[in-house]
C-alpha positions in Angstrom: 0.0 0.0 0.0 1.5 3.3 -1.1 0.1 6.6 1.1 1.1 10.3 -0.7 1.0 13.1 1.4 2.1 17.1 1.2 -0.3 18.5 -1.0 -1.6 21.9 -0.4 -1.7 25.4 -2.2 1.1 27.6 -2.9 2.0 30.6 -5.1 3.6 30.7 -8.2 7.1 30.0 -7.7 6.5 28.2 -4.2 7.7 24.9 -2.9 6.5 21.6 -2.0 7.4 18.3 -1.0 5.7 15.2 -1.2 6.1 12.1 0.2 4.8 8.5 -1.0 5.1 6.2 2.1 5.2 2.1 1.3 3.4 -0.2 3.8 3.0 -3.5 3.9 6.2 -3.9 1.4 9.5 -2.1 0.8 9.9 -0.7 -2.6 13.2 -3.3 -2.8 13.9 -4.1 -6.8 11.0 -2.0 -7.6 10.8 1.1 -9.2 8.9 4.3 -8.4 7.3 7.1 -9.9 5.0 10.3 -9.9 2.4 10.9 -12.1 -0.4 13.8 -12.2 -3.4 14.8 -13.2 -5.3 18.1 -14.0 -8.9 18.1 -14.5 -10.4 17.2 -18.0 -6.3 16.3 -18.5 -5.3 12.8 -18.7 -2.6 11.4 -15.9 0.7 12.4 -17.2 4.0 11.1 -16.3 6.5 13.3 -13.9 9.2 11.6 -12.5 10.5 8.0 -11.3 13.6 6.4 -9.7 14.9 3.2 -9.6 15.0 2.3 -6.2 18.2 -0.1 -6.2 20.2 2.4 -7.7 18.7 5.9 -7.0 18.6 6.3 -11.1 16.1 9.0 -12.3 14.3 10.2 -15.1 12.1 13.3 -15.1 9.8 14.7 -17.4 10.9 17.6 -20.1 7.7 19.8 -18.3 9.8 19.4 -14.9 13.2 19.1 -15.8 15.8 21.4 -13.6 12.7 22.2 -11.6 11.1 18.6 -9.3 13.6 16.5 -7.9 12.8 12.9 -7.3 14.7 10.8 -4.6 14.3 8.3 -1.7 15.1 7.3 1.8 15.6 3.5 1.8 15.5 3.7 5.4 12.3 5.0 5.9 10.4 3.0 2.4 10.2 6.2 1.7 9.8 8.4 -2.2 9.8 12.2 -2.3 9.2 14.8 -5.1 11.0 17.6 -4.4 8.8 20.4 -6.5 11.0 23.9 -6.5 9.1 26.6 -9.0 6.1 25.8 -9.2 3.7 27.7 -11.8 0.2 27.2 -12.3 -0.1 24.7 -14.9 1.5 22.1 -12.1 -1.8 22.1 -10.3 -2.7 18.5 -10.7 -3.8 15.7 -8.6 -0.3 13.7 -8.2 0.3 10.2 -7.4 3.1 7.7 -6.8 2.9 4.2 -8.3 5.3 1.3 -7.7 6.4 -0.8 -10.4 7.6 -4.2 -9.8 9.5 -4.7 -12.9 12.2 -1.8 -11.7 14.6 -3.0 -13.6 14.2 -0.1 -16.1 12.6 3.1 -15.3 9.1 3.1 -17.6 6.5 6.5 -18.2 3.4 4.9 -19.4 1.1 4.9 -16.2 -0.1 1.2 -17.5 3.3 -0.4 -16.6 2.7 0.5 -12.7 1.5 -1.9 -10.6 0.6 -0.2 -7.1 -1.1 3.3 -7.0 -0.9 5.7 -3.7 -4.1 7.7 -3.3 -3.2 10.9 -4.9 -2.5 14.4 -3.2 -3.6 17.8 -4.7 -1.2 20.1 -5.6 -2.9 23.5 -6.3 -0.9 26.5 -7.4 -2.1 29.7 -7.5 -0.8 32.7 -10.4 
């Protein structure tokens, strides 16, 4: 079971952090990743890291801005989200892939979802 948390609103050019908090498993050969979604949008891809290695890939939207990482001690992803501007307001979830070997962007190749967090930021 994945749990996302640290949502909220912030202004353009804010910060935020969230968190996607494994239970029941640790995230081990898996990979993880963020994906969001805005309304009427579909879910898009944001970031993932391979857990084993700490190997990332982000998306072009978010690039040099969000920062994906992870605490192996605490089961525990992050998306570090520096910049933010208004077209970032989305619903975000993490999802765990069991396949990790590779990192993947298609939402359809993750296996666990977290519950989602909204991320709302205001111009």
């Amino acid at each position: 079971q994945l749990q996302a948390s640290g949502g909220g609103l912030v202004q353009a050019g804010g910060s935020l952090r969230l968190s996607c908090a494994a239970s029941g498993r640790t995230f081990g050969g898996y990979a993880m990743g963020w994906f969001r979604q805005a309304p009427g949008k579909e879910r898009e891809f944001v970031a993932a890291i391979k857990w084993s290695t700490g190997f990332t890939l982000h998306a072009d939207s978010v690039k040099g801005r969000f920062t994906i990482s992870r605490d192996n001690a605490k089961n525990t992803g992050y998306l570090q989200m520096n910049s933010l501007k208004p077209e970032d307001t989305a619903v975000y979830y993490c999802a765990a892939d069991r396949q990790g070997s590779w990192l993947k962007m298609a939402s359809r190749d993750y296996d666990y979802w977290g519950q989602g967090t909204q991320v709302t930021v205001s111009s």
